[in-house]
Each structure stands twice: as structure tokens, then as C-alpha cells.
PLY file of the C-alpha trace (Angstrom):
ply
format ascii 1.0
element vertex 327
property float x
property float y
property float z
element edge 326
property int vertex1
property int vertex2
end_header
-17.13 -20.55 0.57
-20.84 -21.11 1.04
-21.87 -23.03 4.28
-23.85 -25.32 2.74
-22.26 -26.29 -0.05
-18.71 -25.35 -0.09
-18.55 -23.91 -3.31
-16.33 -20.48 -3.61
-18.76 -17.37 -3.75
-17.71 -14.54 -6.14
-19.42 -11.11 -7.09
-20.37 -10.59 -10.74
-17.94 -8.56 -13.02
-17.00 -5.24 -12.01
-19.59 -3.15 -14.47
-18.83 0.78 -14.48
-21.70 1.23 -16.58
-23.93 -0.39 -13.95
-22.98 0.79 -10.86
-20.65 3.66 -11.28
-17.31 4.42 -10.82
-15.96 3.98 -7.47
-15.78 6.88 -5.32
-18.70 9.14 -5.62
-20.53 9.03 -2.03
-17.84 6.99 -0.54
-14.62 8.58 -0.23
-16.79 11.94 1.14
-19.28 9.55 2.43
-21.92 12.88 2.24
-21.94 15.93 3.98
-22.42 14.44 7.38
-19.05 12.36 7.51
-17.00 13.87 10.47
-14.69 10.64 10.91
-11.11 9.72 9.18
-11.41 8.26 5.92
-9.56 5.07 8.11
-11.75 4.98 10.96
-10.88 1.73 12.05
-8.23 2.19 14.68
-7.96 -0.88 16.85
-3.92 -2.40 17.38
-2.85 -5.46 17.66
-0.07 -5.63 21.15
2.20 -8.08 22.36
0.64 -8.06 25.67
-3.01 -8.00 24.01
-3.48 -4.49 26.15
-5.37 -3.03 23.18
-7.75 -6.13 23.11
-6.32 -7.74 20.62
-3.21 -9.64 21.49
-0.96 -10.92 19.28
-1.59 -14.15 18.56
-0.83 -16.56 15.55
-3.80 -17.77 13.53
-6.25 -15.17 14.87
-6.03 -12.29 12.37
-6.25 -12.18 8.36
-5.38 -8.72 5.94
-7.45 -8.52 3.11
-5.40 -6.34 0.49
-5.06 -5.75 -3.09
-2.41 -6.08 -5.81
-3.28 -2.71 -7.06
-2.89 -0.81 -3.76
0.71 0.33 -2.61
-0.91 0.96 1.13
-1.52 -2.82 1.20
1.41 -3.65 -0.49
3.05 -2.50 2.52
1.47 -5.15 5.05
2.07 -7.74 2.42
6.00 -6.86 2.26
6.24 -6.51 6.33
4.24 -9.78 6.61
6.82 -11.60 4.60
10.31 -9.09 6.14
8.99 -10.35 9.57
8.43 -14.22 8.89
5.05 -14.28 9.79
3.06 -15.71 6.45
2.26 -19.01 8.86
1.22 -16.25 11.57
-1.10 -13.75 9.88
-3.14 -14.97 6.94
-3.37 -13.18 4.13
-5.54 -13.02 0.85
-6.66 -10.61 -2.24
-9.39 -9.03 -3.62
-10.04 -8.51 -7.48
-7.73 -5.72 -8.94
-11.39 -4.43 -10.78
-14.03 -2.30 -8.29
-17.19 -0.12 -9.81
-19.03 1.83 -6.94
-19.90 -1.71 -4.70
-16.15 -1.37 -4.04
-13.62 -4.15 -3.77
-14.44 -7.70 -4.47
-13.66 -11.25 -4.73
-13.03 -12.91 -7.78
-12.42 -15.58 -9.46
-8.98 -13.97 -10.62
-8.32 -13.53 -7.43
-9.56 -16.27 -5.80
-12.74 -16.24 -3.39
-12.77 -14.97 0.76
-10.74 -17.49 2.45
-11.98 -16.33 6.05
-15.88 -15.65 5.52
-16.71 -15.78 2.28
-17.42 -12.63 1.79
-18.52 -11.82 -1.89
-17.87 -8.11 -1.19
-15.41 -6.34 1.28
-18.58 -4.02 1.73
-19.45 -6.95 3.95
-16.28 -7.12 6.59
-17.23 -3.25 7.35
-20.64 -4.07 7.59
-19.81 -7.00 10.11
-18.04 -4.40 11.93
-20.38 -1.57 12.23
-23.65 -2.21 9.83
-23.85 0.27 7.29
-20.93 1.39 7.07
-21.50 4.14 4.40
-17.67 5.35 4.29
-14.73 4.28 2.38
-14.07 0.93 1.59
-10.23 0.59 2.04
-7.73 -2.29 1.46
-5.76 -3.17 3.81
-7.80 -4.51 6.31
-6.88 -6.21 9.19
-9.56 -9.05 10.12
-9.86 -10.73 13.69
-11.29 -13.54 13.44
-12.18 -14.36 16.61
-14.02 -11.32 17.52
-15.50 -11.79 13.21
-14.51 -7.47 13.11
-12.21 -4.89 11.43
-9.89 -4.56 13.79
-8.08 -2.17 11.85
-7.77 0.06 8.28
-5.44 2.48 9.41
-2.85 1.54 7.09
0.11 3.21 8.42
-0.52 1.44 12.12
-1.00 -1.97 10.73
2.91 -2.84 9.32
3.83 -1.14 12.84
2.10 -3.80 14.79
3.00 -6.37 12.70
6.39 -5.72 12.39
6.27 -5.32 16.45
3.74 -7.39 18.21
4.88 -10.56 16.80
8.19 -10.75 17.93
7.61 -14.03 19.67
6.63 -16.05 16.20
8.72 -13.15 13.93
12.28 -12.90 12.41
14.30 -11.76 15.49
16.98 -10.47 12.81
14.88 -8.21 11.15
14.07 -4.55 13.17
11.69 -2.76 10.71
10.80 -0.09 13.79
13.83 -0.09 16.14
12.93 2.05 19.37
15.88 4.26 18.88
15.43 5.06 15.01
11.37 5.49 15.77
12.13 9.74 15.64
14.18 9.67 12.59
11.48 7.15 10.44
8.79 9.02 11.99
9.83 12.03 10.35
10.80 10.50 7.05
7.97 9.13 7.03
5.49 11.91 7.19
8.22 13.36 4.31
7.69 10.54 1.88
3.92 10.14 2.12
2.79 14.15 2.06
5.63 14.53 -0.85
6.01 11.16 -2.78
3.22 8.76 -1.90
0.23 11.16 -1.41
2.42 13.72 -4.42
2.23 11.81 -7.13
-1.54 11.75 -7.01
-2.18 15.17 -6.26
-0.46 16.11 -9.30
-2.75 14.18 -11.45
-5.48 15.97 -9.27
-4.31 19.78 -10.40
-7.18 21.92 -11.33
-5.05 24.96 -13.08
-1.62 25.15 -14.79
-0.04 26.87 -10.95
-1.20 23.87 -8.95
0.10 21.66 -11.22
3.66 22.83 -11.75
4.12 23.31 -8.00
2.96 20.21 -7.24
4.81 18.17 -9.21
8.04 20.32 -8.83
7.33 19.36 -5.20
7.35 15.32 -5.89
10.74 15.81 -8.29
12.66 17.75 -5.70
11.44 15.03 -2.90
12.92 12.28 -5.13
16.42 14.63 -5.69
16.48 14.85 -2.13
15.96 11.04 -1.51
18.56 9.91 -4.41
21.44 12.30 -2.59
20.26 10.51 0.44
21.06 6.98 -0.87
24.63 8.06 -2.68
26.58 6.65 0.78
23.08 4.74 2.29
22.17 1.47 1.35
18.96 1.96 3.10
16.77 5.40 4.52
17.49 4.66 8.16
19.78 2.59 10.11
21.96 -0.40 8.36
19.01 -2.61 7.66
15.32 -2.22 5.86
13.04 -0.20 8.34
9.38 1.13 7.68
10.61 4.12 6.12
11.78 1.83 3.31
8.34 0.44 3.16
6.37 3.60 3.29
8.59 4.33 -0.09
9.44 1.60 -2.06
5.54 0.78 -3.33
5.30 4.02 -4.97
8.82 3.51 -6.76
7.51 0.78 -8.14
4.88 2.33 -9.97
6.38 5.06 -10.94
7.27 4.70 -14.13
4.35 2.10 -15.72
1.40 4.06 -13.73
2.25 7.18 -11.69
4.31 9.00 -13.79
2.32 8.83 -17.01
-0.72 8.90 -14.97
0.10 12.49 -13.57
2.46 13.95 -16.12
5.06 14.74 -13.17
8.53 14.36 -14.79
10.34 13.92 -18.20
12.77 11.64 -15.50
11.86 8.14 -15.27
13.40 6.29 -11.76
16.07 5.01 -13.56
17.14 8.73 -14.06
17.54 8.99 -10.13
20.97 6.44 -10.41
20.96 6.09 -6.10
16.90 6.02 -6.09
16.85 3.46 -8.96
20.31 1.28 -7.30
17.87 1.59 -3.88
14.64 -0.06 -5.87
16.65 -2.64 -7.41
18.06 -3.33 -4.43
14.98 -3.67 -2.73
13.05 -5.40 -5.20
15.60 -8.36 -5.29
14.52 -9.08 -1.62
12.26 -12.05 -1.73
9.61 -10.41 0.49
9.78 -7.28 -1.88
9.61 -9.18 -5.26
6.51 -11.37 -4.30
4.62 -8.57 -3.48
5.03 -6.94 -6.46
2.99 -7.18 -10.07
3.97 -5.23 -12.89
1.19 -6.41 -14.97
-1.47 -4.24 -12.97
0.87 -0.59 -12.70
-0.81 1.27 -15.51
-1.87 4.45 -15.40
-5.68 5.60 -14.75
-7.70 7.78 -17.58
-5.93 11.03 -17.94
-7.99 14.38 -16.22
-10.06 15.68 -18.37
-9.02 19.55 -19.15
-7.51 20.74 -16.66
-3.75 22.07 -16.74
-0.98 21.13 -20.16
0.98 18.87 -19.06
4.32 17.21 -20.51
4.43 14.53 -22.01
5.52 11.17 -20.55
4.65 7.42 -21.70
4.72 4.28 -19.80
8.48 3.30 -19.27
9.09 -1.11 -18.50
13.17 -0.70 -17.14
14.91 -3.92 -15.75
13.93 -4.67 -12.66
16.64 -7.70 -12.50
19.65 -5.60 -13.49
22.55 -6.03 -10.82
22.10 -2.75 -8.29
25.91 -2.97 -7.14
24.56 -1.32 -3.31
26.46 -4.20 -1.57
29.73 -2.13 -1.38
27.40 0.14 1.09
27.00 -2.33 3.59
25.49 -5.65 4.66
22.34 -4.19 6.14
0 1
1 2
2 3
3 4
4 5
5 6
6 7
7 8
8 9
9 10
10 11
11 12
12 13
13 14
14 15
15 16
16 17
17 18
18 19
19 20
20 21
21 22
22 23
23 24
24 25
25 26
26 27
27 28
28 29
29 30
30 31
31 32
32 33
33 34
34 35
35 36
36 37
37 38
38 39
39 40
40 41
41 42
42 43
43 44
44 45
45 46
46 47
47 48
48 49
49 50
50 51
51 52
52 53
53 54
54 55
55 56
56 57
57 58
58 59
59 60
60 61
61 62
62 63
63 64
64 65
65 66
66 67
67 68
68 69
69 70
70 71
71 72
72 73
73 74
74 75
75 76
76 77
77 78
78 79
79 80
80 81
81 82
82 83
83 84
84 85
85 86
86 87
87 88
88 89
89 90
90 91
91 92
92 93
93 94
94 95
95 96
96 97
97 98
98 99
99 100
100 101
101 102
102 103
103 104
104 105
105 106
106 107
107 108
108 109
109 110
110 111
111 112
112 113
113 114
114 115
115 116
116 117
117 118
118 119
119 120
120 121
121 122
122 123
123 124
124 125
125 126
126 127
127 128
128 129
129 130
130 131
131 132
132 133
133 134
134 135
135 136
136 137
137 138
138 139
139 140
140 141
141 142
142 143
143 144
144 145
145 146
146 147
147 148
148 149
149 150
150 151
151 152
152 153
153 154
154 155
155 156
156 157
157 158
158 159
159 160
160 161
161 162
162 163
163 164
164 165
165 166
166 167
167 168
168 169
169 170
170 171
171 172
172 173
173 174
174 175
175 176
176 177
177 178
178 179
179 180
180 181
181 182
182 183
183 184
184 185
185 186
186 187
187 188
188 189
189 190
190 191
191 192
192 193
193 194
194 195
195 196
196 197
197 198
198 199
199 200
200 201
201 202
202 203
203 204
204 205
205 206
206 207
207 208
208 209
209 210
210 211
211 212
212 213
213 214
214 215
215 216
216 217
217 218
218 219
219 220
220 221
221 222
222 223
223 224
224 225
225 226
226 227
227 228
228 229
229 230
230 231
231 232
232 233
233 234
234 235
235 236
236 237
237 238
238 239
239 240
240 241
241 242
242 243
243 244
244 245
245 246
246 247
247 248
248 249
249 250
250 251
251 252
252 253
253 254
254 255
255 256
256 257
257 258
258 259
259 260
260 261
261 262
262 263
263 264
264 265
265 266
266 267
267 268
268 269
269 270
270 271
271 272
272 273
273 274
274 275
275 276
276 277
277 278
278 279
279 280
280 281
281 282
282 283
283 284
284 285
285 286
286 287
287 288
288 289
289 290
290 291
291 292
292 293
293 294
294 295
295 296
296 297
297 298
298 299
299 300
300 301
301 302
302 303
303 304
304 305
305 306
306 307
307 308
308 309
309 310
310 311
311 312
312 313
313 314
314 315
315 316
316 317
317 318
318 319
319 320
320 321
321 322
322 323
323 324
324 325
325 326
């Protein structure tokens, strides 16, 4: 909203012929980058230690329906109980090179009305010339990032907040923190950060080993599920966050975006049980749109690849995981 008038501000159309595609001096940032492409680092603790303590009504994520890494804070946000805690609102699913942006689609910048998320990073550090991310995590007291370091962000909100969260619900229980730890790093270097570098794959080797790479991670997983309901413990923990956005897209954008298998999820009968499952969860479901998974332009040249089309299964179908336990 403008100050003087009240009126919601929104950018002009996303125009790729105008501006560019997004990416191009922004996710290298030129050659003199030497930070993390998430530089922002700051955490949010219960005893405000960090500088920023918990606190309801303070902080605001900006995120995206398009992005699985926001997706993420949006599911924890609603797992924990905490949409009257932490604020939360999205950017347009469209971005040329000016990046992510509010629209009318969307709706306008609740918090600062912002026209452009370029403007949060420049409020943070002014000129930000690096990546413009989604999620970020918005304090509004201090009117900074605090943080874009997605994978820290549905820790400390699934942890700080334990005095206005869900007490039932345990996404990162101190005695399962090895176990999701290292399932974690497994799912993102060989699902959630896979399925794009096979779409990446310059030559024909690259490509088959990459995507035989994401296939045999999602074997793995499915004999994981036959006797789990869930990765890790008896209830929903991160590790079922960290994977569950990228099932979600596989079959309408990720598969047919990278060519990786001839096996749609529903092929995988304990991965495809698990998402079902999952997606039936209120905070899962609300977070999710199927009318913005499609698949990117395909690489030009590059390896031959199989052939795989866009596949719509039902999402609604009973998943029958109840006989595995309560959670």
C-alpha cells in the first residue's frame, strides 16, 4: 500500500522481452561474488540469543506458489499452528530479470509495500546485486531480511515458537535431529536438487547418470515407506518436508521438464501411498497448487532424452497408510 493514499502498489507485467529472463547476472551475481547464493543467515531463537527472538507478530515470509523451498515454510507454518504468529504472503508466480514481484494475482506487499522483492534485499543491504530468493523471512521491527537460508527457516519455525505453536506436533525432535539430518542432505543432493540437474545435462553421460541417480533415490525412498508411514519417527518431521514439495511436482513439471523417468509417482506404490497421505493433511493441501506445476522450456540440444508428458493422477484417492500407524 502507498502511504499516502492507500491504494495497493503492483509492478507492471512480467515482460521477458523487456528485461530478460531471470537469472543472467543474478544467480552468479559476476565474477566477484564470493558469498552463498543464501547469504542471509540470521535465526530466529526462543530466547532471542541470535537477536531475533521469537516473538508473535514481529516476522513475515514472503514466498511463492511456484517455489517448493518456500513451500516448505508455508507447510511448517501451518504443521506448527502458527498462521496468527508469523504472517505470511505471495509474490506473482511470473519474474523476468527484476525478479519476483507483486501482483495483482497475487495480491500486493502486505508488510511494506514493496512493488519488487528487489526492494526487501535492498532494505537489508542496498544493492544487493545477488540472487533474489523466495522464502524470505522479514522482521519487521528491525524493517530487514533476517533470513533466506531456506533450509534454517522451517527449523526455527518449527522450534522457536513452541510457546504460541502446536505442542503435539515435533517436526525436529532433539533425538531424531542425526537421523533427519542425514536424510536430509540425501533427499535434497539426490531428489530435490536431482531432478533439476538432470534437465541441466550437457552430454548424453551426464544425463543418464544423473537421472539414474534421482530414480534409484526414489526406489530407495518407496522400500523405505513399505512398513513407514512417515521418513522418521511416528509423526511428520522435516525430512517429510524437505521431500514432499518435489513429489508434488513431479509428475505435471519435473518429470517432463527433465526427461528423468518413463515412471510417474504413482509407479512408486509406497512413495505415491506416502504423497497421498501427506497431501490429505490440511497444512499440506493448502499449500499446494497444481495449476502452476508445469514444466519449463525444454534444453535446447543437448543430450536425447525419453520421452515423458505431463501426467494429472488423483491426488484425493484413499492412500490406505493408516494401518501403519497413527503418527
Amino acid at each position: 500500500m502507498t502511504a499516502s493514499t492507500g491504494a495497493p502498489v503492483y509492478a507492471s507485467p512480467a515482460d521477458i522481452d523487456r528485461y530478460g529472463p531471470y537469472g543472467p547476472g543474478r544467480l552468479d551475481a559476476g565474477t566477484g561474488w564470493n558469498r552463498p547464493r543464501y547469504p542471509f543467515q540470521g535465526r530466529i531463537t526462543a530466547d532471542g540469543s541470535s537477536g531475533y527472538p521469537a516473538e508473535p507478530g514481529r516476522y513475515h515470509v514472503y514466498a511463492a506458489w511456484t517455489c517448493p523451498l518456500a513451500q516448505r515454510v508455508a507447510i511448517v507454518r501451518l504443521l506448527k499452528g502458527l498462521a496468527g504468529v508469523v504472517s505470511l504472503s505471495y509474490v506473482d508466480d511470473d519474474r523476468d530479470n527484476r525478479g519476483w514481484a507483486f501482483r495483482e494475482r497475487r495480491g500486493p506487499d502486505p508488510v511494506n509495500g514493496f512493488a519488487f522483492l528487489q526492494e526487501a534485499y535492498d532494505a537489508t543491504e542496498p544493492g544487493y546485486p545477488g540472487h533474489l530468493s523466495v522464502p524470505v523471512l522479514w522482521d519487521r521491527v528491525s524493517g530487514r531480511i533476517v533470513s533466506n537460508d531456506f533450509p534454517r527457516i522451517t527449523i526455527d519455525l518449527g522450534t522457536a515458537f513452541e510457546r504460541w505453536g502446536d505442542p503435539t506436533v515435533a517436526l525436529y525432535p532433539r533425538e531424531l535431529r542425526p537421523e533427519i539430518d542425514g536424510l536430509n542432505e540425501e533427499i535434497y543432493r539426490d531428489v530435490n536438487a536431482g531432478v533439476h540437474q538432470v534437465a541441466a545435462a550437457r552430454d548424453q553421460e551426464e544425463y543418464e547418470d544423473r537421472r539414474h541417480r534421482v530414480i534409484s533415490a526414489l526406489e530407495r525412498l518407496d522400500e523405505r515407506l513399505a512398513d513407514h508411514r512417515f521418513l522418521v519417527g511416528d509423526g511428520v518431521t522435516e525430512a517429510d518436508v524437505r521431500l514432499w514439495p518435489t513429489l508434488v511436482r513431479f509428475d505435471l513439471a519435473q518429470n517432463p521438464a527433465g526427461k528423468i523417468s518413463e515412471r510417474s509417482l504413482t509407479d512408486f506404490p509406497n512413495l505415491w501411498g506416502y504423497a497421498r497421505d501427506l497431501y490429505q493433511w490440511p497444512a499440506f493441501r493448502q499449500t499446494a497448487d497444481f495449476g502452476v506445476y508445469r514444466p519449463g522450456s525444454p534444453p535446447a540440444g543437448g543430450p536425447r532424452r525419453i520421452t515423458v508428458e505431463p501426467f494429472a493422477a488423483d491426488w484425493d484417492k484413499p492412500h490406505g497408510r493408516e494401518r501403519l500407524g497413527s503418527g
